[in-house]
C-alpha positions as CSV (number, residue, x, y, z in Angstrom):
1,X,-208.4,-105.2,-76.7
2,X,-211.5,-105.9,-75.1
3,X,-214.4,-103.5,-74.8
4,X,-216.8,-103.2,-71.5
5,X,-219.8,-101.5,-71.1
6,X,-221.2,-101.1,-67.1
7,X,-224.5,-100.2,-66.4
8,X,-225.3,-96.8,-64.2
9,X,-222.5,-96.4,-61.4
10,X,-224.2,-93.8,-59.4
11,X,-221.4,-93.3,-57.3
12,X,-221.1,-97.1,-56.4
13,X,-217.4,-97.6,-56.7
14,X,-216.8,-100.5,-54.8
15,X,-218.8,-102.7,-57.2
16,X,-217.5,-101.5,-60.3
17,X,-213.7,-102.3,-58.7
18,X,-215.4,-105.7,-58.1
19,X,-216.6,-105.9,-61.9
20,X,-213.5,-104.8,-63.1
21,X,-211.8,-107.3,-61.2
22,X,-213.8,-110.4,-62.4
23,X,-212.6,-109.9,-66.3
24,X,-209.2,-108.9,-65.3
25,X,-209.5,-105.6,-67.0
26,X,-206.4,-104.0,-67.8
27,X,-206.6,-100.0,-68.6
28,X,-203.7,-100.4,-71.0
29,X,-205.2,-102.5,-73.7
30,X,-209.4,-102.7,-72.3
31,X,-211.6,-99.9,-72.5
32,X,-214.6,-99.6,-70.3
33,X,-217.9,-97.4,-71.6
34,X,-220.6,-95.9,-69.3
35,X,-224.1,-95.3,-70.3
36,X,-224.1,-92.8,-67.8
37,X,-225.5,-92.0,-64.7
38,X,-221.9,-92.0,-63.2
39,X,-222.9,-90.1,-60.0
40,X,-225.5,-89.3,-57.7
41,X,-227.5,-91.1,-54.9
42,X,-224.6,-93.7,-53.8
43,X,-221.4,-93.0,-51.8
44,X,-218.6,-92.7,-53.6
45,X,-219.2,-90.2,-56.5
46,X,-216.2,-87.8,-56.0
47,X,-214.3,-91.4,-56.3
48,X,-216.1,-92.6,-58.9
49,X,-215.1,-89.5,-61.2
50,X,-211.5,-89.3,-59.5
51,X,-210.8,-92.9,-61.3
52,X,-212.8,-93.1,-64.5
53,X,-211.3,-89.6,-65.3
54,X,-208.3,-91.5,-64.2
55,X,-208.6,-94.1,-66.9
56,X,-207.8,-91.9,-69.5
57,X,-208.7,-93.4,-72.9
58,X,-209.1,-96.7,-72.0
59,X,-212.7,-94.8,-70.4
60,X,-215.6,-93.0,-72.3
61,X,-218.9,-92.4,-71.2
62,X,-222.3,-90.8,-72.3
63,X,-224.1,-88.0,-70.1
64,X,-226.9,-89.1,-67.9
65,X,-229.5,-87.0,-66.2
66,X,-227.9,-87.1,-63.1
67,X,-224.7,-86.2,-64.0
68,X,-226.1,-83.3,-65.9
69,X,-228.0,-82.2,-62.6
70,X,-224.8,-82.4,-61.4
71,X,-223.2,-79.8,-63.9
72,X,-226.7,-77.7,-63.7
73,X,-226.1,-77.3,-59.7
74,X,-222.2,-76.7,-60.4
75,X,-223.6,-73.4,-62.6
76,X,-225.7,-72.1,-60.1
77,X,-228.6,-72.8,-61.5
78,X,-229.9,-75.2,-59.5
79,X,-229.9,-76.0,-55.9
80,X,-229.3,-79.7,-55.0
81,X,-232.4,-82.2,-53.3
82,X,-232.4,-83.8,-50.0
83,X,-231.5,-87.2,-51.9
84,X,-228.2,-85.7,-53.6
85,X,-224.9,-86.7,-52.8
86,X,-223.2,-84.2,-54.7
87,X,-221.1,-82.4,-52.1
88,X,-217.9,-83.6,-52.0
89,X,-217.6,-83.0,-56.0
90,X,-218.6,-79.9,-55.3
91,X,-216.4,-79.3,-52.8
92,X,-213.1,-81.2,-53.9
93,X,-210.0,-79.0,-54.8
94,X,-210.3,-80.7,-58.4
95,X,-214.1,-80.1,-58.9
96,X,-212.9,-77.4,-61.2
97,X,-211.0,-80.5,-64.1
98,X,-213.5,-83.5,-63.0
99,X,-216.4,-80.7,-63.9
100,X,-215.0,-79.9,-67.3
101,X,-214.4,-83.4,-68.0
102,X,-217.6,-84.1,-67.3
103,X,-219.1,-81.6,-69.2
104,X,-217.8,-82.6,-72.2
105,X,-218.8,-86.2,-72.7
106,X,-221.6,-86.7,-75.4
107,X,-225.0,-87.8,-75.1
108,X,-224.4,-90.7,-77.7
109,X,-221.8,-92.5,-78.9
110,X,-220.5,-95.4,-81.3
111,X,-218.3,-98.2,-80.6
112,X,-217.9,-101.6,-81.6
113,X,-220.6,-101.6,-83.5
114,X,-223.1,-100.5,-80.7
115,X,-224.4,-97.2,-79.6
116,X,-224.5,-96.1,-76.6
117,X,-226.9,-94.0,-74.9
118,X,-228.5,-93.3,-71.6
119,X,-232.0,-93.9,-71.9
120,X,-232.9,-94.6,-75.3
121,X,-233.2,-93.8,-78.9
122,X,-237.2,-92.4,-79.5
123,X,-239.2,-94.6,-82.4
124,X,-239.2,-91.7,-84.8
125,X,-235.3,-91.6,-85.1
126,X,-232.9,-93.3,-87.2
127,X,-229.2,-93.4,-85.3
128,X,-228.1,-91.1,-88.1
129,X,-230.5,-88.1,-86.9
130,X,-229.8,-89.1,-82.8
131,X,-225.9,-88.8,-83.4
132,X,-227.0,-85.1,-85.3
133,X,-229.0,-84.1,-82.5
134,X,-227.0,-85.4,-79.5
135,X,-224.2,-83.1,-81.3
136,X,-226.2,-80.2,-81.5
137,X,-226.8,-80.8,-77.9
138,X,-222.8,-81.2,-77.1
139,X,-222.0,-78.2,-79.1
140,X,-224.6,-76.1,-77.0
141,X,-222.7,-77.7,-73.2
142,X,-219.6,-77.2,-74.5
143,X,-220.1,-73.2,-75.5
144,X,-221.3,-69.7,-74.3
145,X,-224.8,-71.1,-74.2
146,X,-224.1,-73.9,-71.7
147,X,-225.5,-71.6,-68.9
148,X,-228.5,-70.5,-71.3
149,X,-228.7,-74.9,-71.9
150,X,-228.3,-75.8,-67.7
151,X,-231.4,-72.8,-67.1
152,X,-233.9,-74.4,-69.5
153,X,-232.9,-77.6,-68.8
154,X,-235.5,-79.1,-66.5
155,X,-239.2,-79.8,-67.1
156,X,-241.2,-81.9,-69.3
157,X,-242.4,-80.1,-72.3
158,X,-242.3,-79.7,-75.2
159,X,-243.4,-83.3,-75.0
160,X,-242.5,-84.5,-78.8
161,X,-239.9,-83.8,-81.5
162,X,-240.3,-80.8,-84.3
163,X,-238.1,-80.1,-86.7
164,X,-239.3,-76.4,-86.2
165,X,-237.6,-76.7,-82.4
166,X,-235.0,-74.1,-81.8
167,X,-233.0,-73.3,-79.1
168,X,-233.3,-74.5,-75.3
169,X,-237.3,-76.0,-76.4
170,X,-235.4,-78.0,-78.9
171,X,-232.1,-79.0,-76.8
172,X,-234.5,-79.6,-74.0
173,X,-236.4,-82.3,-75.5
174,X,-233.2,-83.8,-77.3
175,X,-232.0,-84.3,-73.6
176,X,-235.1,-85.4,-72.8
177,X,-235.2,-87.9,-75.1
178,X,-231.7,-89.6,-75.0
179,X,-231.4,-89.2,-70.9
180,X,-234.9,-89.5,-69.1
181,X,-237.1,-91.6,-71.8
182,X,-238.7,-94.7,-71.0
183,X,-242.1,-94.3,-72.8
184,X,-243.7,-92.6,-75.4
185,X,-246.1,-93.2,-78.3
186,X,-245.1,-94.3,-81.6
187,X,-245.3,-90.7,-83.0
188,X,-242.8,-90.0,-80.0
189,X,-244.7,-88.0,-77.7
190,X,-242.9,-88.5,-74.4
191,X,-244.5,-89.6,-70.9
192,X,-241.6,-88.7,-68.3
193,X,-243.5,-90.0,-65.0
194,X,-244.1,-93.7,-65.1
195,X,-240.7,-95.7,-64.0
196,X,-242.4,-99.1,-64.1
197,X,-241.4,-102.2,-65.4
198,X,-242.4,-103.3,-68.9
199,X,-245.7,-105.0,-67.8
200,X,-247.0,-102.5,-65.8
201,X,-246.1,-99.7,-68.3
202,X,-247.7,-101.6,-70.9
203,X,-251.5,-100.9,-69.1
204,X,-250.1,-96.8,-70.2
205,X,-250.6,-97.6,-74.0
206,X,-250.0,-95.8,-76.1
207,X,-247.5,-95.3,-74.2
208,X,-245.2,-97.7,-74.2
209,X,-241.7,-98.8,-73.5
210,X,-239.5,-96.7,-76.3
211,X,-238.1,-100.2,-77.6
212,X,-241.3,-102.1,-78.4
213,X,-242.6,-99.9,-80.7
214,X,-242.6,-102.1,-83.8
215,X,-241.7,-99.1,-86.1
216,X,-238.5,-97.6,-84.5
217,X,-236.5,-96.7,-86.9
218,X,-233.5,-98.0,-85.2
219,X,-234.3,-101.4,-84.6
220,X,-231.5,-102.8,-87.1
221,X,-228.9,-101.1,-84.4
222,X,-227.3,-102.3,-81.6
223,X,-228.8,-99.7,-78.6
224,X,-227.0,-100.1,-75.2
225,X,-228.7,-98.3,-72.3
226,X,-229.4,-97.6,-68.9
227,X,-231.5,-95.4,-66.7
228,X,-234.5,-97.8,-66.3
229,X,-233.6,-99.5,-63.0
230,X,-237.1,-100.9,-62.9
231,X,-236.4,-103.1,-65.7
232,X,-233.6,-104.9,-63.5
233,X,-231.4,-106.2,-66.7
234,X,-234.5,-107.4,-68.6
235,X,-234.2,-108.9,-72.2
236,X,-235.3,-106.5,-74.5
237,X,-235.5,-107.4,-77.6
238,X,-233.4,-108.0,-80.7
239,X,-230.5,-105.3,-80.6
240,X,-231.2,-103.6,-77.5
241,X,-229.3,-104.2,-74.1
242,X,-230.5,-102.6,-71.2
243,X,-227.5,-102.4,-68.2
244,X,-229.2,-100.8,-65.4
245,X,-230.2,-103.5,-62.9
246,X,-230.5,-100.8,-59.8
247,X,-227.1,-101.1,-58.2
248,X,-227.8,-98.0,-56.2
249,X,-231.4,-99.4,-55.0
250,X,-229.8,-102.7,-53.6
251,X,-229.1,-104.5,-57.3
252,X,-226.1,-105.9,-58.5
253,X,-224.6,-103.9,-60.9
254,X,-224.2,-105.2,-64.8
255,X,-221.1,-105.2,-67.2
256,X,-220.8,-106.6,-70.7
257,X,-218.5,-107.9,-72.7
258,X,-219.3,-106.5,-76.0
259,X,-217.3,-108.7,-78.4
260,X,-219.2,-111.8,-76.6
261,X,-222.9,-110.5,-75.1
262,X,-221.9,-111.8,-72.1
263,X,-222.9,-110.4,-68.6
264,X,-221.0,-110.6,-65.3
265,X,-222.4,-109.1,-61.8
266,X,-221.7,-107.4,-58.7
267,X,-223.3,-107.4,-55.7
268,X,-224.2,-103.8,-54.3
């Protein structure tokens, strides 16, 4: 078996056929990992969950913020923007079994010795705490409080990790964290506006890119991410992979082969 990891999808189906196509993958033996960030903003998104739904096991996938704006807009509790392209999900006869689906994939996962997550693991985590806290997360989407989680979900604050969190403060920063980071301080405190490459957010210190702080605590793990489009693919680091190269924005889009480190690309 070989295991794949694309970057974020966004609804782009045609160039993740294409991807899929260059390493010959074959759904019974290959399995294919998203780091989320499977809809939203490009064409084909009812398509795009049709078939990865579709893969069955040989597909697994971590929550994004988009696809969890998604599932906030499918509970009413919020309306969708002018750059959305959400409708025909919401308005496809199996919305209802692609929405539940959805809904419960984790925000972090292990495989292969990686872990997988959409925008990255904050400096003052180990993996250990991340997988505890994604789960508390999960546990919250995937029970009565889901509605209580999709109300409180938005906004910026509180803009660092407690312990003494609880409740939607607490699983909003959590989400926060693991789906819409790029930088913060090394004491974690978040900054959610920039979207810059790595040398202009470097003129933010001391806010910088989540992966350069030199005391992360997770720096002996293998992080695969996504999310930060800006960063078009950009080596890293030691450990860290980043697979968003901005398909939607006119980039190709990136898969790897995890057993090798090797990347292959698509054309938008």
């Amino acid at each position: 078996m070989t295991m794949y990891a694309v970057g974020d999808v966004q609804g782009c189906l045609d160039p993740l056929l294409g991807l899929l196509e260059q390493v010959s993958f074959d759904p019974s033996q290959d399995q294919l990992i998203s780091v989320g960030d499977l809809v939203n903003r490009g064409p084909k998104s009812l398509e795009t969950m049709r078939f990865c739904k579709g893969l069955g096991s040989a597909f697994k996938m971590v929550l994004g913020n988009h696809d969890l704006h998604l599932l906030a807009i499918a509970h009413g509790v919020r309306g969708p923007t002018i750059k959305d392209t959400l409708d025909d999900i919401l308005r496809a006869p199996d919305k209802g079994d692609l929405l539940n689906w959805l809904q419960h994939q984790p925000l972090l996962l292990e495989a292969s010795g990686y872990h997988f997550v959409h925008a990255g693991i904050p400096p003052i985590w180990s993996l250990e705490l991340a997988h505890q806290l994604a789960a508390e997360v999960s546990g919250a989407l995937q029970s009565e409080q889901s509605g209580a989680y999709f109300e409180s979900m938005y906004g910026n604050l509180p803009a660092i990790w407690s312990d003494s969190l609880e409740g939607p403060e607490r699983w909003r920063v959590i989400t926060n964290y693991l789906c819409r980071m790029r930088l913060c301080t090394a004491e974690g405190e978040l900054e959610l506006e920039s979207r810059n490459a790595v040398e202009g957010a470097e003129a933010a210190a001391p806010f910088l890119p989540w992966f350069t702080h030199t005391n992360r605590q997770s720096a002996d793990q293998k992080i695969v991410f996504g999310h930060w489009a800006a960063l078009e693919g950009r080596d890293c680091g030691e450990n860290v992979f980043a697979l968003d190269t901005g398909c939607v924005w006119g980039g190709p889009m990136r898969l790897m082969n995890l057993e090798t480190q090797e990347y292959f690309h698509q054309p938008a």
